[in-house]
N, C-alpha and C positions, 0 to 999 in steps of 0.2 A: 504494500500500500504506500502510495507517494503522496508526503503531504506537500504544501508550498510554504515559500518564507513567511508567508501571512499568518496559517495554521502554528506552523514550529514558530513564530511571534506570540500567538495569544496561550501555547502549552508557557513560554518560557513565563509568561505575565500572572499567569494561573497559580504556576508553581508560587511565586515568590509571593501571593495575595493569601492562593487559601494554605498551602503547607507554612512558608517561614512567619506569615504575617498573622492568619488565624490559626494557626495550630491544627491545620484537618489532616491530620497523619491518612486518614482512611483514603484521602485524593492521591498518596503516592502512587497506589496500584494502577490506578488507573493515567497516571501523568510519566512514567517513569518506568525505564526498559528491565527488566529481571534480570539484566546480567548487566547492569551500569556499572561504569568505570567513573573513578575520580581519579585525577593528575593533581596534586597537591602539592610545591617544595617542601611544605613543613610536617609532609610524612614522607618516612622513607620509602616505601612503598606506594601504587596506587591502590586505591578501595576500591572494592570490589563486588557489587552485587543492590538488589533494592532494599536488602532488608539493612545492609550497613547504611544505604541513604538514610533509610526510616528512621537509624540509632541516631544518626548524625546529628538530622534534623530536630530530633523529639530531646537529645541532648541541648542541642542549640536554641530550642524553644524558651521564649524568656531570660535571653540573658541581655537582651535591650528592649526594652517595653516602648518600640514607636515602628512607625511604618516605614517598609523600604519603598525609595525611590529610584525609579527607572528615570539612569541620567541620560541615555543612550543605549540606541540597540540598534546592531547594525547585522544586516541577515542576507548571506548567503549560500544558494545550494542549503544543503541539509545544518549548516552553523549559523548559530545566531551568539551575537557576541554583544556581552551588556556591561554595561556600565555602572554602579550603583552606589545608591549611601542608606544610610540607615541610621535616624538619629533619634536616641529617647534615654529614655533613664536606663542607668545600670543596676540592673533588680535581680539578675541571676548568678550563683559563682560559677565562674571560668577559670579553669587551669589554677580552681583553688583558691582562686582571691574572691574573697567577700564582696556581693554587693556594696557599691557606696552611695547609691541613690542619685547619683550623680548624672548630670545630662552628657553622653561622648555621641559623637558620631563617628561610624564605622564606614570607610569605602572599603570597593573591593570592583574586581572584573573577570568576568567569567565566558570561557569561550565554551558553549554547548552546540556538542553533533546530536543530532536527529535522527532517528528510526522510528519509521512505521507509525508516525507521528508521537512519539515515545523520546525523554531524554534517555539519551545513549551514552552519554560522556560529556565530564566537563574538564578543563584546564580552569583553575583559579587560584586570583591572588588576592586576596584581603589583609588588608594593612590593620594585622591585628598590632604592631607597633606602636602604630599611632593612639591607637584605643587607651594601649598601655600607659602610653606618656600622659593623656589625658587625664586617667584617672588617679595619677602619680606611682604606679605599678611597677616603675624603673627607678633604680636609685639617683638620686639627684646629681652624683659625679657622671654618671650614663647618659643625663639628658643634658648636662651641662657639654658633654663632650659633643653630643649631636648638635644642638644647636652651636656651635662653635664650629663645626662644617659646613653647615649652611651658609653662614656670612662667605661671600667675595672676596 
């Protein structure tokens, strides 16, 4: 079944409103290929499968309490490649660090292959760094050194 960049447009809008945004774990089935792959740098391996999506996601649920925004999506053949940010309170712990109720915003970019109208694979970077600096999560000699690269 072949879908078009329009179709693999409104799967990619679907996913990121009812799974990351509402919480509908029960929509991966049907948004999300059985043998999905994820490209990550910050795993060493990729994942592998829908039901790792499912964990991923239902982990990731709640740890920023506001809506993603689609900053860009550019689509073609079976890849649709987005753009995003995501800003609300930090209400969930990640990677162990306590909520601080704090308002961050998260970007990130995600390059998704299509099947069968089905995510089939993504490449993604999300600047969980940035998050970190934001909520003071890096020791202040760390962020003193990055900001001191920044300057010209």
């Amino acid at each position: 079944m072949s879908t078009t960049t329009e179709e693999n447009e409104q799967v990619t809008q679907r996913i990121n409103e009812e799974v990351w945004e509402q919480h509908n774990f029960d929509a991966i089935d049907e948004l999300v290929a059985e043998d999905y792959v994820l490209h990550d740098q910050s795993m060493p391996e990729p994942m592998r499968g829908r039901e790792v999506y499912r964990e991923m996601a239902e982990m990731g649920a709640g740890i920023i309490d506001g809506p993603i925004v689609t900053e860009q999506l550019i689509s073609i053949d079976d890849y649709v490649i987005g753009r995003w940010s995501q800003t609300g309170e930090f209400v969930g712990e990640m990677m162990g660090i306590e909520p601080t109720h704090e308002e961050v915003t998260v970007t990130g970019i995600d390059i998704n292959r299509f099947e069968d109208g089905k995510l089939a694979e993504t490449w993604q970077e999300v600047n969980i760094l940035g998050m970190l600096m934001q909520i003071g999560a890096l020791p202040d000699e760390l962020v003193a050194a990055m900001e001191m690269d920044d300057q010209p």
